[in-house]
C-alpha positions in Angstrom: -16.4 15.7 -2.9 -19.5 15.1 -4.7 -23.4 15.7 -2.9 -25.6 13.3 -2.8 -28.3 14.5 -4.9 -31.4 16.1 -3.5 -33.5 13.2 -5.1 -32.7 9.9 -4.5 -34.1 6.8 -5.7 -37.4 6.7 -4.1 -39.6 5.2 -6.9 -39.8 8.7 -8.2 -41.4 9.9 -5.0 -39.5 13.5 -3.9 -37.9 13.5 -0.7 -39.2 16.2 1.9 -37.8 19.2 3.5 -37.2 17.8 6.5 -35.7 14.5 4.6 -33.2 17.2 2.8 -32.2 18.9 5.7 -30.9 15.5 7.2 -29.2 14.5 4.2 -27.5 18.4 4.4 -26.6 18.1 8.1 -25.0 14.0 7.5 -23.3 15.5 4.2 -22.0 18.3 6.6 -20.7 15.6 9.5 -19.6 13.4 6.8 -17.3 16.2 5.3 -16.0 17.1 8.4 -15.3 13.3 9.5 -12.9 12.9 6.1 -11.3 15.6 6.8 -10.2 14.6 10.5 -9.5 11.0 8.5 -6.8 12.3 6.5 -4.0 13.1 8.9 -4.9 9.5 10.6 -4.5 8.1 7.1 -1.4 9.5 5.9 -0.4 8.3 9.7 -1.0 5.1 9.1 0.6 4.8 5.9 3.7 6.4 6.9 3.8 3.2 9.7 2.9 0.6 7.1 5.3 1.9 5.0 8.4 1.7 7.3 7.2 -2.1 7.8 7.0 -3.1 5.1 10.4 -1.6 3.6 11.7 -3.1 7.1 10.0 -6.6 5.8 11.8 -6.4 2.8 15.1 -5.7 5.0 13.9 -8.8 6.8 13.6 -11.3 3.8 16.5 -10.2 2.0 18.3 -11.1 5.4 17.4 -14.6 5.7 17.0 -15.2 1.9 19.5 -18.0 1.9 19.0 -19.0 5.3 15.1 -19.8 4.8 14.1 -19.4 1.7 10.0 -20.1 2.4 9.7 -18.2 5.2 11.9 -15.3 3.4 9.6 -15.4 0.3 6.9 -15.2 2.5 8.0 -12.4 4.6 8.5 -10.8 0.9 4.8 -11.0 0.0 3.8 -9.5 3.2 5.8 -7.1 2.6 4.7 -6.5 -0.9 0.9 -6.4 0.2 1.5 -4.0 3.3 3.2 -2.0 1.2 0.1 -1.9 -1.8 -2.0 -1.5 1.2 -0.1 1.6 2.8 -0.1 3.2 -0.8 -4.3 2.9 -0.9 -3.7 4.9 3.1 -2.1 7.2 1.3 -3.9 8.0 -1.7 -6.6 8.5 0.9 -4.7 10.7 3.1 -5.8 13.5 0.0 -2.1 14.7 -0.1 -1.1 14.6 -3.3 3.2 15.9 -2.4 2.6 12.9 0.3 0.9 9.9 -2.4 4.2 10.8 -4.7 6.5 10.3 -2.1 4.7 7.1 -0.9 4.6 5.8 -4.7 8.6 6.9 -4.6 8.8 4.7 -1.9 6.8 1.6 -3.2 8.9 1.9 -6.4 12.2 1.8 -4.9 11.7 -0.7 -2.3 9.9 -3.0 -5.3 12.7 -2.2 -7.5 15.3 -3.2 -5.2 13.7 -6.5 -3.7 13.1 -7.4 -7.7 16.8 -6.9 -8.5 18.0 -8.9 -5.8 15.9 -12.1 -6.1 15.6 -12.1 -9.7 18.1 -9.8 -11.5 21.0 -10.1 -9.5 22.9 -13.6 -10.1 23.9 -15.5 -6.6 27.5 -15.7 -6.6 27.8 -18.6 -4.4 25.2 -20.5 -7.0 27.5 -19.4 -9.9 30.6 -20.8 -8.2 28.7 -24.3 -7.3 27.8 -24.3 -10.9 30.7 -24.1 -12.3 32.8 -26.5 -10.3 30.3 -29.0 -11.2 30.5 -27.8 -14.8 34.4 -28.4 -14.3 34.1 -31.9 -12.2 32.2 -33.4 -14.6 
């Protein structure tokens, strides 16, 4: 992690020694605060991950059922799961941000397939009846 430098934009003016050893000490707390941050962020993204894959469970489940609240569910799922991915880029794990971004990829992969890749069978049927009936 980069230091703040030892002269900051004061209008040129130097900063003192006592101003220095302040900026040491918080640089000293702040270091030791992201490191106690990193297990509590890899935490949470581990728990927004499993809701948001169990989101996506949730709105491919009532997909045909009700189809606004469904997509909807699907965008929440979509933005917890960017948001757990920025949780766990700042966890500073890089074996843990790989298997997040595993994860993201899957689950997007899959919930892309099924709503816009994979054909509805039922709408196929329905479609061609009418093709037939008419």
């Amino acid at each position: 992690m980069p230091k703040w430098p030892t002269v900051l934009d004061t209008g040129g003016k130097q900063l003192t020694d006592a101003q220095i050893k302040i900026q040491q000490a918080y640089d000293v707390k702040m270091d030791a605060y992201n490191e106690k941050m990193k297990p509590y962020n890899r935490n949470v993204s581990i728990a927004v991950l499993v809701g948001a894959v169990s989101l996506a469970a949730i709105s491919l489940l009532f997909e045909k059922k009700m189809k606004v609240i469904a997509d909807g569910v699907m965008f929440g799922a979509v933005f917890s799961l960017i948001y757990g991915l920025g949780r766990g880029f700042a966890s500073g794990d890089d074996k843990y941000s790989f298997i997040a971004v595993s994860i993201a990829l899957v689950v997007v992969l899959a919930l892309g397939y099924h709503r816009f890749v994979h054909p509805d069978k039922k709408a196929e049927i329905q479609a061609e009846k009418h093709l037939i009936n008419t």
